[in-house]
N, C-alpha and C positions, 0 to 999 in steps of 0.2 A: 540467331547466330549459327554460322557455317559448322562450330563445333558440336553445337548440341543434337542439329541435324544427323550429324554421322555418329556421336557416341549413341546413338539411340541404338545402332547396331550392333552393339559391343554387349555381349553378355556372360557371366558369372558360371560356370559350372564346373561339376567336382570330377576328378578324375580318376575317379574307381576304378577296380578292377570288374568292372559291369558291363553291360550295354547301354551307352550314354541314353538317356531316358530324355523326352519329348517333353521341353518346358514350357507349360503352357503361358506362365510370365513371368516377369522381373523387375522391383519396381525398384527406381533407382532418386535418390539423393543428394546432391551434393551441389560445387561451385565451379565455374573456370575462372582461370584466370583473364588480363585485357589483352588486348590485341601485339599488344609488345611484348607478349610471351612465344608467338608464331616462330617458325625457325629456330626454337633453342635447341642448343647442343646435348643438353640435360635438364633437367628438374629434380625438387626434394618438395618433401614437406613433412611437418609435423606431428606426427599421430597416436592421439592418448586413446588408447585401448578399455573400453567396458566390456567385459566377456562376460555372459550368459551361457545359459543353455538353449541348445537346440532342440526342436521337436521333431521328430519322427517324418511330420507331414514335411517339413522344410529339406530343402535340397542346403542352405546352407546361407553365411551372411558374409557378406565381404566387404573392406574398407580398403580404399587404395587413392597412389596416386595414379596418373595416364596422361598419353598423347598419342593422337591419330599425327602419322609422320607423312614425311614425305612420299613414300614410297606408295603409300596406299594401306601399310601396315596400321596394327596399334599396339603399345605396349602398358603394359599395366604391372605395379607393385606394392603390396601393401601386406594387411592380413586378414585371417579368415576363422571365420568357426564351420566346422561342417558336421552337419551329424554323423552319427557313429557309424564308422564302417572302416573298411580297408581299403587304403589309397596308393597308388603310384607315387611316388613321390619326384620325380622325372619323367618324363613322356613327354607322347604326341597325341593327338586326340584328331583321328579324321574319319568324318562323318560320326556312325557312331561307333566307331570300333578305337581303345585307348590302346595305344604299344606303349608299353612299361618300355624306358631305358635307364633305369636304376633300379632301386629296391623300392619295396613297399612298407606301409608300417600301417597300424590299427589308429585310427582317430577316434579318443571320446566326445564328449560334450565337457564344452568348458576348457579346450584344448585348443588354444589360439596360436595361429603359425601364421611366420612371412611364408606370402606365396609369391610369383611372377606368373605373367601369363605373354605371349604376346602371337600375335594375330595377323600372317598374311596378306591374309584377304577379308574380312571384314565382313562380308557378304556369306562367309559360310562357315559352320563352325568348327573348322580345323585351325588348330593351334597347338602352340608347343607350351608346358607349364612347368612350375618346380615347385615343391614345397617344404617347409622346413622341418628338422626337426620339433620333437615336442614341447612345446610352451615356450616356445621362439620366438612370440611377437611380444614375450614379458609379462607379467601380470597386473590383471585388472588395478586400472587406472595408472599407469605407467605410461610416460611418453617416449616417441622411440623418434627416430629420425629416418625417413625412406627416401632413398633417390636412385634415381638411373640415369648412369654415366656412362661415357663412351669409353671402350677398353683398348688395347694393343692391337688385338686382335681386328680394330674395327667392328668389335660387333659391341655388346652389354654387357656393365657389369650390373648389378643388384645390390645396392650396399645398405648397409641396414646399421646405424648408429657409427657410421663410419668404417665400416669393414664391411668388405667383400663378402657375400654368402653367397653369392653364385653369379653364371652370368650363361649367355646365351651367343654363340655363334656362328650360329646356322645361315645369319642372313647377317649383309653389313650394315651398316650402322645409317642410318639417315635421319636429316634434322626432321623437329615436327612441321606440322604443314596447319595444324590450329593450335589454338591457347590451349594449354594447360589445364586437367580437370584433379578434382579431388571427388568423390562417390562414395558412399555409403549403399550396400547393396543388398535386396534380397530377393533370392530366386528360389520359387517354393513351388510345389507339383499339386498345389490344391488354389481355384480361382477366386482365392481371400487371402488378404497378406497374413502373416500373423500376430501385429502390432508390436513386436518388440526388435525392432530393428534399431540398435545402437539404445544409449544413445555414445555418439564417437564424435569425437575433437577433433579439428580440423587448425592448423595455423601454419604463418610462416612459407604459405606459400610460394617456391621461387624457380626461380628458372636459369641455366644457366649460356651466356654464349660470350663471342670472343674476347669482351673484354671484361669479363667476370662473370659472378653470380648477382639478382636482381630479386627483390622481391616484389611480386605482382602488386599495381599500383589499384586494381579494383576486383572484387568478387563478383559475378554471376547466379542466379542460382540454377541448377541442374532440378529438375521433375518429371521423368519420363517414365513412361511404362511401357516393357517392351516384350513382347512374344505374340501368340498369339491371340491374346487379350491384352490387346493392345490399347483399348480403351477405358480399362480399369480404373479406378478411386486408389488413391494415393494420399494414404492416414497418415504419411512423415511428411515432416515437416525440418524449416532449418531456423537458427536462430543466432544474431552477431553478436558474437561475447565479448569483444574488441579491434583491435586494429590486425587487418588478414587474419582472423579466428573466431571462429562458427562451430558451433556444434550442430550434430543434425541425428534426425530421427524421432521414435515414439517423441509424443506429448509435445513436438515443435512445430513452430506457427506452419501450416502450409507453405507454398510458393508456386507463383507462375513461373514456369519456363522463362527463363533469360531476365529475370526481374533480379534490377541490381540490388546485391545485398551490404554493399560497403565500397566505395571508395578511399582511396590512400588520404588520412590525413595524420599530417605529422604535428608535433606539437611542439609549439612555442615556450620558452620557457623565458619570460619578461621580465628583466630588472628596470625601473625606474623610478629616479628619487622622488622622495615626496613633491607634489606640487606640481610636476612638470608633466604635461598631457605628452600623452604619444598618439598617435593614428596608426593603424598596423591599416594600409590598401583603403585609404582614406576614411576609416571610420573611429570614432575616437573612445578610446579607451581611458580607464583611472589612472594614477602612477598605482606605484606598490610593483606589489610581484604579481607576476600574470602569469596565467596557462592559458593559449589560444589553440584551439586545433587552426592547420594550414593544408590546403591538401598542396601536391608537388607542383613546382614550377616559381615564376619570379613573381617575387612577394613585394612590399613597398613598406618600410618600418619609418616613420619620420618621428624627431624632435624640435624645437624650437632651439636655437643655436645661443640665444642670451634667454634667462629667467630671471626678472628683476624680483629681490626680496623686497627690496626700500631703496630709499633715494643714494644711497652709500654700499648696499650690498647687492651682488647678483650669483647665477650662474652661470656658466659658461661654457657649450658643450666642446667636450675634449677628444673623444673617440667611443666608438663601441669595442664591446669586448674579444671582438675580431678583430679588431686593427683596422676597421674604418674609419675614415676621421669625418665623412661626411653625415651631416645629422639627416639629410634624406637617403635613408641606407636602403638601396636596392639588391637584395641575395635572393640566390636561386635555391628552393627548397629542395632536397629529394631525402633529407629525414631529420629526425629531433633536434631541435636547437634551440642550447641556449646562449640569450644576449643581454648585456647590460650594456647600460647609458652610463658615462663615463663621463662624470659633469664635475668641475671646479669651480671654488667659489673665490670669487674675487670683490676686491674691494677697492673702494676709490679715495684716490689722496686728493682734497681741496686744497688748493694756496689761494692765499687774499695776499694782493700786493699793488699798490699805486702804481707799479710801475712791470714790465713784459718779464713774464719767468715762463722757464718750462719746465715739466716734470708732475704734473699734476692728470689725472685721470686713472684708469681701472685697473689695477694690479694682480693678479694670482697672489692666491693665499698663500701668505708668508715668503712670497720670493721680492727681492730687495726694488725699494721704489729712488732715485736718483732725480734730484732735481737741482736747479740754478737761477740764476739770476744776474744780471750786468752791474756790479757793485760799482761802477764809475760814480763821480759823484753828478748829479744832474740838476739843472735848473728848478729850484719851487716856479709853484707857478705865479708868483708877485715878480718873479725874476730878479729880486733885490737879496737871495739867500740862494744854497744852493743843499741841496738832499745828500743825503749821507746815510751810506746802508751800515745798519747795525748790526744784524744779524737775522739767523729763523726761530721762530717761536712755535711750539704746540701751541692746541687748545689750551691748554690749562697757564700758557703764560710761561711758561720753563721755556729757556735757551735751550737750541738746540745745538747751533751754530752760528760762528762769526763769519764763516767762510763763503763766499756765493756760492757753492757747491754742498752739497749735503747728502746724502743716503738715509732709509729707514727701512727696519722690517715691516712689512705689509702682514702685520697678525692679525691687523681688523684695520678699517677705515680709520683715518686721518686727515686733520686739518694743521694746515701748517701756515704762518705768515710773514711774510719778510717784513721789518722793521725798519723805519729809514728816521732820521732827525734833522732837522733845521739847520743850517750854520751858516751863519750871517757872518758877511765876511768884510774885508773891505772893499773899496771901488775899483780898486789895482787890482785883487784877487780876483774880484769877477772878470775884469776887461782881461785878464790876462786866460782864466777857465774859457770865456769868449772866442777869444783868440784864437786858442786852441781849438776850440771846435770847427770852429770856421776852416782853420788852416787840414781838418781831418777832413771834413767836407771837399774841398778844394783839390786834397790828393786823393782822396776817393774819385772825383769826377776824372781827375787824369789820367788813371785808373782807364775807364772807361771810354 
């Protein structure tokens, strides 16, 4: 990765009131962000602070966010432990001589401060720095929130849990030119680290450009060793504690250069009723409640659109809890979500009747079912009698009605039956029912 190439040039030092002293290395930690972090306008991230003490031999430990920009610059902000000594707390650091432009203050050990830095030219180590007041980056095991954002001025601010602590306007503001890095640093004047680098929390990695903020959709990891021992052993390590959140340092697994440590995956949160399979991207999952990790982009959630219980009962799918009504739901992921299957149960009305009704078939639960029948009276089939509708009956033989027309709640399945009787009539009655028919027939066809 184009980033890690050039942060390899990027390095940590303290800005005493000294002669900036000859690092012989720097071994550095951390992650970038993916390539969709290129050109932001700003970046934050995360950062829970473990503070220790410093030894004597160590030049100092630092934890930051950064981006190597457009211009060829780099900026960097986070916090630092430095051993004891008297510091500039504003300046410029070229070659090795520091110009103090503000005041100075004494740093113990165990005195953890936001600092900034940012970087020219990359290639040589002049830069301009700031550092905060005492015990400014909060106390051990505190998370803090660090970004850098573009100001009025066009140049930087430094904001640190949402407030301005400082900013830098010596040069204008230009977007990055790689992803996004997060580093855990340390730069020590003896060629052995001192194995207590962090350990420091890293999450939430984001970036921001024109049409919002973004959180990085994968981690990288960072492993570099940089100075003149430049081929040194590197005893830190990093470790993924969750979704964009790593800690890194002593006692954590190793890592190769550019070895992905986390992809974006977002999690699914599945309701589906009992019985009814789903497929989340064609692979089938149980009902119940689900937690699926998905990582971003269009996903594929399908259901079956009928669930038969039994010959009288079913379900029937209704919508998801989006407001889709399609049971093959295609959404586009880019974070947590949850869905339910939105299924109704319906039930179906039976009619038994000699003769054509309608009104019979699969109803929603408890919404009203309507049915009929042509009450005329009609030929038996001896043709010597003619049928006579009596009414509808339940199962159970109870009237329901005399009317060809009927309604019922649909609270559960039903069978209902029209009833008809015999009636033998006379010769004159039928030839004239006859008659009648024929002569409906007849304007029917002239009708037509």
């Amino acid at each position: 990765m184009l980033f890690l190439l050039a942060l390899t040039l990027m390095l940590w030092t303290s800005t005493q009131f000294v002669q900036a002293q000859e690092i012989p290395y720097a071994l550095q930690v951390g992650a970038g962000g993916d390539n969709a972090s290129r050109g932001n306008s700003g970046m934050a991230a995360r950062i829970r602070t473990h503070v220790y003490s410093i030894s004597a031999a160590d030049y100092g430990n630092s934890f930051w966010v950064g981006d190597i920009l457009a211009n060829g610059g780099f900026i960097q902000f986070g916090y630092q432990l430095s051993s004891p000594g008297y510091y500039c707390l504003n300046g410029e650091t070229i070659g090795p001589q520091i110009i103090c432009q503000g005041s100075g203050d004494t740093i113990g050990n165990n005195d953890a401060r936001w600092f900034w830095q940012y970087w020219p030219n990359p290639n040589v180590i002049d830069f301009y720095s700031g550092v905060g007041p005492a015990n400014s980056a909060g106390p051990d095991g505190s998370w803090h929130v660090y970004q850098i954002l573009p100001n009025e001025a066009n140049g930087w601010n430094f904001v640190l849990d949402g407030k301005p602590v400082s900013s830098i306007n010596s040069f204008q503001w230009t977007p990055s030119k790689d992803p996004l890095v997060v580093v855990a640093e340390e730069v020590t004047s003896i060629a052995s680290a001192s194995g207590r680098l962090g350990p420091v929390e890293f999450s939430d990695l984001s970036y921001s450009k024109q049409d919002g903020w973004h959180r990085v959709e994968s981690l990288q990891a960072i492993s570099a060793c940089i100075g003149a021992n430049s081929n040194c052993n590197i005893p830190y390590g990093l470790k993924v504690l969750g979704s964009n959140h790593i800690i890194a340092g002593t006692g954590e697994q190793p890592r190769d250069n550019g070895e992905l440590l986390w992809s974006a995956s977002f999690l699914l949160n599945l309701s589906i009723p009992y019985g009814v399979q789903v497929f989340v991207d064609q692979t089938l999952h149980s009902s119940g409640t689900l937690r699926l990790p998905l990582t971003s982009g269009l996903h594929t959630i399908s259901v079956p659109s009928i669930i038969n219980i039994n010959d009288t009962s079913r379900l029937r799918f209704q919508n998801w809890s989006d407001g889709s009504a399609e049971p093959n739901h295609v959404m586009n992921v880019s974070s947590d979500v949850s869905l339910e299957a939105m299924y109704v149960k319906q039930s179906k009305l039976t009619i038994i009747s000699p003769f054509p009704t309608s009104g019979d078939g699969w109803y929603d639960q408890n919404s009203t079912a309507s049915f009929s029948t042509n009450s005329t009276p009609r030929l038996a089939n001896n043709s010597v009698s003619l049928m006579m509708f009596d009414g509808w009956y339940d199962e159970n033989g109870k009237l329901i009605t005399t009317s060809r027309t009927g309604t019922m709640n649909m609270d559960s399945s039903h069978l209902i039956e029209a009833h008809w009787h015999q009636d033998f009539m006379a010769p004159v009655a039928i030839i004239i029912v006859l008659l009648s028919l024929i002569a409906a027939l007849i304007y029917r066809r002239g009708k037509y």
